[in-house]
C-alpha positions in Angstrom: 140.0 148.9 106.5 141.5 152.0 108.6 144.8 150.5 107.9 144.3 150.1 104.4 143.0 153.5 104.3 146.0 154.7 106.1 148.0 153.0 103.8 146.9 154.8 100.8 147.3 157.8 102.0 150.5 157.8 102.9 151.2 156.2 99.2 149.7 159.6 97.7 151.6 161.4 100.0 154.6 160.2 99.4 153.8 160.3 95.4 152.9 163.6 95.7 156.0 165.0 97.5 157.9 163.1 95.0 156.1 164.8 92.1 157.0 168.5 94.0 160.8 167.2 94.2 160.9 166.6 90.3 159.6 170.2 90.0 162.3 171.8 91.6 165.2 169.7 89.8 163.6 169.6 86.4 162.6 173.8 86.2 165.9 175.0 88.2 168.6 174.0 85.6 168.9 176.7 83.5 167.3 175.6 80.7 163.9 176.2 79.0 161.7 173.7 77.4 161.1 173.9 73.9 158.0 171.8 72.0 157.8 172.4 68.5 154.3 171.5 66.9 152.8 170.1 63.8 150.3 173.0 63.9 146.8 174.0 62.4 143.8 176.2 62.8 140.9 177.4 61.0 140.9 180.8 59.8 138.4 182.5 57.6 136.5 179.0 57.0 139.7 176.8 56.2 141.9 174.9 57.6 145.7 177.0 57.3 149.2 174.5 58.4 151.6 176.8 60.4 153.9 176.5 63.0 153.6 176.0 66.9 156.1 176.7 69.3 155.7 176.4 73.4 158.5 177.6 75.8 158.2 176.8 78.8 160.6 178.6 81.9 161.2 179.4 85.2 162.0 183.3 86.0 162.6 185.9 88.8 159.0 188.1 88.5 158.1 191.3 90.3 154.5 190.9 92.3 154.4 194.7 91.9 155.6 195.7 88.3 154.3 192.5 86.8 157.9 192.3 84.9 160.7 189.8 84.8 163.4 191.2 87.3 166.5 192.0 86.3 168.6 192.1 89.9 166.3 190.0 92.2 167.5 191.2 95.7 167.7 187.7 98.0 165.0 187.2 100.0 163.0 190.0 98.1 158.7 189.7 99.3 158.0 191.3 95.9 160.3 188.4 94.0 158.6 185.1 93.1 159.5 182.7 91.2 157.5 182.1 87.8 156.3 179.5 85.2 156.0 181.0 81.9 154.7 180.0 78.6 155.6 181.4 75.8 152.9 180.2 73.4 154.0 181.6 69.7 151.8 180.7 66.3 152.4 181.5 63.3 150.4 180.4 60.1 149.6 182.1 56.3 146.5 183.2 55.3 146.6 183.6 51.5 149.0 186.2 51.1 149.6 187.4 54.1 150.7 185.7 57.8 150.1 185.8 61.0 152.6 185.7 63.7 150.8 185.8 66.9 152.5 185.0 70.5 150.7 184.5 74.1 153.0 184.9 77.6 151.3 183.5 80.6 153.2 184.3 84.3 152.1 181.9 87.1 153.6 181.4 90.8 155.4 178.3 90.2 154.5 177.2 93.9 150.9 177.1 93.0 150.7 177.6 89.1 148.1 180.9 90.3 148.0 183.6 87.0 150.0 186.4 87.7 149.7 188.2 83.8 148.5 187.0 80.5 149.6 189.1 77.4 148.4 188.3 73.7 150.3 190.1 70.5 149.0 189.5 67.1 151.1 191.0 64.1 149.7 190.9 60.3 149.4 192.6 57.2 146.2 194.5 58.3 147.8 195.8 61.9 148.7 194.9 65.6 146.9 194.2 68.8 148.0 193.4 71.9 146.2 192.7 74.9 147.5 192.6 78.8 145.3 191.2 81.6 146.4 191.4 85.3 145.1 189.2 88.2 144.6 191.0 91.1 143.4 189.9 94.3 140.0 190.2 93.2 140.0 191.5 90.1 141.2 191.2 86.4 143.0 193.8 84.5 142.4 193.6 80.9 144.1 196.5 79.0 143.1 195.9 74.9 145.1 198.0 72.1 143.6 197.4 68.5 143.6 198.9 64.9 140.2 198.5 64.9 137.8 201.6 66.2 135.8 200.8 69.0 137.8 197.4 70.2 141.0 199.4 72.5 139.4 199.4 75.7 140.5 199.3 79.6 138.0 197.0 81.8 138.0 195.4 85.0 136.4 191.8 85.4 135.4 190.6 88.7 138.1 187.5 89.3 135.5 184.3 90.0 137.5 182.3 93.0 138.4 178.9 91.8 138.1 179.9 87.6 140.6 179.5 85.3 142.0 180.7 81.7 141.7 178.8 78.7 145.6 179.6 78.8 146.4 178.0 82.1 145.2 174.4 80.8 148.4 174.5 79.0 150.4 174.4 82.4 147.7 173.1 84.8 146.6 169.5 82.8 150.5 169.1 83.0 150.3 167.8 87.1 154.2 169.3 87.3 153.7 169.9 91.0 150.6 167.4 91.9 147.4 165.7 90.8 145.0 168.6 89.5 142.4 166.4 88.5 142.4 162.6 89.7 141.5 159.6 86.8 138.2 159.0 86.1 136.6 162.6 87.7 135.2 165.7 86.4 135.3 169.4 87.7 133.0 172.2 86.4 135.4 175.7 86.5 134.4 179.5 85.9 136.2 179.8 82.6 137.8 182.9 80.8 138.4 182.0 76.8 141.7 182.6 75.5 142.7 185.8 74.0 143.8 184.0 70.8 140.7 182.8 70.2 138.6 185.7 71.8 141.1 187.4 68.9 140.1 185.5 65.8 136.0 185.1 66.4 136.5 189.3 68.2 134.4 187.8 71.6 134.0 189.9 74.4 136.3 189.1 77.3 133.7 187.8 79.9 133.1 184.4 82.4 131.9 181.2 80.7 132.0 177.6 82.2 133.6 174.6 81.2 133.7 170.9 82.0 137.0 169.2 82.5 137.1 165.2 82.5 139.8 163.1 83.1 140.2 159.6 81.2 140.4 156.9 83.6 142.9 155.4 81.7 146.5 155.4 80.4 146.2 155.4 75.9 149.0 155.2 73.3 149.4 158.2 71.1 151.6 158.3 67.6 152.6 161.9 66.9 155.4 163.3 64.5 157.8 163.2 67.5 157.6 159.4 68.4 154.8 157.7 70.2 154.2 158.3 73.9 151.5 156.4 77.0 149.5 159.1 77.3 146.2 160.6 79.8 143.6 161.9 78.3 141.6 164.9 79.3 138.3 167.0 77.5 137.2 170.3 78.1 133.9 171.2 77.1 133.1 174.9 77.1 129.3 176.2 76.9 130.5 178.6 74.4 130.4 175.5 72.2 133.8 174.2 72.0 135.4 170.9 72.8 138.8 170.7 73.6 140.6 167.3 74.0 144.5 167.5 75.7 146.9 164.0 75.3 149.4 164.7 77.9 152.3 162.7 78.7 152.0 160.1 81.3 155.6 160.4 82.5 157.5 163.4 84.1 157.4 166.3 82.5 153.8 165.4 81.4 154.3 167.3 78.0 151.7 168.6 75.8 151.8 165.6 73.0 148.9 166.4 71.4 145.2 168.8 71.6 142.3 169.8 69.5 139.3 172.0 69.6 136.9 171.1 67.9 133.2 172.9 67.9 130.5 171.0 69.8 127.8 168.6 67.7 124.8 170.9 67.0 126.9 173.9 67.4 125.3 176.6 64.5 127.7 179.4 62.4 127.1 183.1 64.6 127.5 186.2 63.0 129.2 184.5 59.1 131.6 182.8 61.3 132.2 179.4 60.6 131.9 177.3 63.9 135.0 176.4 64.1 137.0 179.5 63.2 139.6 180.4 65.8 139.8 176.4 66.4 143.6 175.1 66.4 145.8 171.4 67.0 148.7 170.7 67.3 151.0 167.4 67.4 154.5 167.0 69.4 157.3 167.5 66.0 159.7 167.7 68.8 161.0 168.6 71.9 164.4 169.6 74.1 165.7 171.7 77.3 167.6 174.5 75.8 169.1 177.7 77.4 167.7 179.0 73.9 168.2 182.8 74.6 172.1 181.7 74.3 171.0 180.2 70.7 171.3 183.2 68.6 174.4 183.4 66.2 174.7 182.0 62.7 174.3 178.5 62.7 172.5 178.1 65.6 169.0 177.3 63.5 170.5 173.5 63.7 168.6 173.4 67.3 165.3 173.8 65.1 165.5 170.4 63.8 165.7 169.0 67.3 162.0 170.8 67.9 160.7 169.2 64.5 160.9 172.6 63.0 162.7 173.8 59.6 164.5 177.7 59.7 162.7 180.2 57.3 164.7 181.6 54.2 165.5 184.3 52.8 167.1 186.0 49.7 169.5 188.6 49.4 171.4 189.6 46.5 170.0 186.2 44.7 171.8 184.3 47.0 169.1 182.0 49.9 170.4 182.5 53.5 168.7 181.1 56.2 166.6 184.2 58.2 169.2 183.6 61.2 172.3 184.6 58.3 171.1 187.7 57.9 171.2 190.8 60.6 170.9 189.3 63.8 171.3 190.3 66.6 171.1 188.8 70.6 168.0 189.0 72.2 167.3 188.4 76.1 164.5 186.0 77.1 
């Protein structure tokens, strides 16, 4: 039995240095990862079809300025390196859009939240929103249109809790197992700020339950069909999320849902599942896409199961990208 034992663990050992190996050849090539999504959410009561897009790179980032660094000096204490998303959704709401976009930083040693920021742009006005994780506190700076909302706050930071955000990176085991087949782990839980956006919550601590299937499933999705792991989340604010991730390195995102929770009533007019979005893999490459940028270049869209917008000048259609651009940095 002790040798059996013994066994085992040197299996998961040796599976889980493997898994940090992948991390460091996969995230260190220069490239980003771009998934493209099939992408809806519920605003104002009904359903509105947009567009999804999650970037996913690796970055120099300043423990002290809580910015992307320029000239990292070698060997730098204040340099680490970074995971970020770049979470961007964009959907019409009758005659008007929104184009909203979501940036989390995490050590990419430990996937640990280092800053969260949330823009929203429509016809009625911006916000944006930066939180900061200190060492034991949050950092939540809000700018609004409307009066009363713009606000600078400090929430305690609950050890062991995590952001609705961070389920994007952490479900995604790109370093090791975060949550073994078959088990369950109650978390301190922060909602995301595009939801907290859409219903206008109050930033504060809820709890969620996080399962693992015990099994491996078979998923069909816009971009081909993939073996999958299922996970749920179940938030006491009355959600329920479910996440079909990848089974194979990189473990992408294939699929999620919210979706509210059976019994859950309408607060406040709000429908209960307003602020509730899915998406489905369209598409997905590694792309040094800041490079991407001159006429021409929307081609790469099709790879991510996406179309370029249009539009007209002079009564002749261009696509968006014909038309006044100019390089931007990543």
């Amino acid at each position: 039995m002790l040798r059996r034992r013994a066994t085992l663990a040197l299996v998961a050992a040796v599976a889980l240095g493997s898994i940090g190996a992948a991390f460091e050849s996969h995230w260190q090539d220069g490239k980003a990862e771009l998934d493209g999504y099939r992408y809806t959410v519920t605003r104002y009561g009904h359903a509105r079809s947009g567009t999804a897009v999650m970037v996913y790179v690796t970055e120099p980032f300043s423990e002290s300025k809580r910015v992307k660094v320029d000239h990292p000096a070698s060997g730098s204490p204040d340099v680490v390196e970074a995971l970020k998303l770049n979470f961007i959704r964009d959907f019409q709401t009758g005659i008007y859009d929104y184009n909203t976009m979501v940036s989390l930083f995490t050590r990419s040693r430990d996937f640990s939240p280092l800053k969260i920021s949330f823009a929203s742009s429509e016809w009625c006005g911006n916000v944006y929103e930066e939180m900061l994780f200190e060492r034991y506190h949050v950092a939540d700076r809000y700018q609004s249109y409307f009066e009363g909302e713009s606000d600078a706050r400090r929430l305690t930071l609950v050890k062991s809790g995590i952001t609705e955000e961070e389920l994007f990176i952490l479900l995604r085991d790109l370093r090791s197992e975060w949550l073994p087949a078959g088990q369950k782990r109650k978390v301190a839980f922060l909602p995301a700020a595009f939801y907290r956006r859409l219903t206008h919550r109050p930033l504060v601590w809820t709890e969620a339950t996080v399962e693992r299937g015990r099994g491996v499933e078979a998923v069909t999705v816009p971009a081909g069909r993939f073996e999958v792991v299922r996970y749920v989340v179940r938030v006491a604010d009355g959600r329920e999320g479910t996440f079909w991730v990848e089974r194979a390195y990189p473990h992408r995102i294939v699929r999620w849902t919210w979706l509210p929770a059976a019994g859950v009533t309408p607060r406040g007019g709000w429908s209960p599942a307003e602020g509730l979005d899915q998406g489905e893999l369209a598409g997905s490459q590694r792309l040094p896409y800041w490079q991407l940028h001159d006429p021409g270049d929307e081609k790469y869209l099709a790879q991510l199961g996406l179309t370029a917008p249009t539009t007209v000048v002079g009564g002749t259609t261009h696509l968006r990208g014909d038309v006044g651009t100019t390089p931007k940095k990543r």
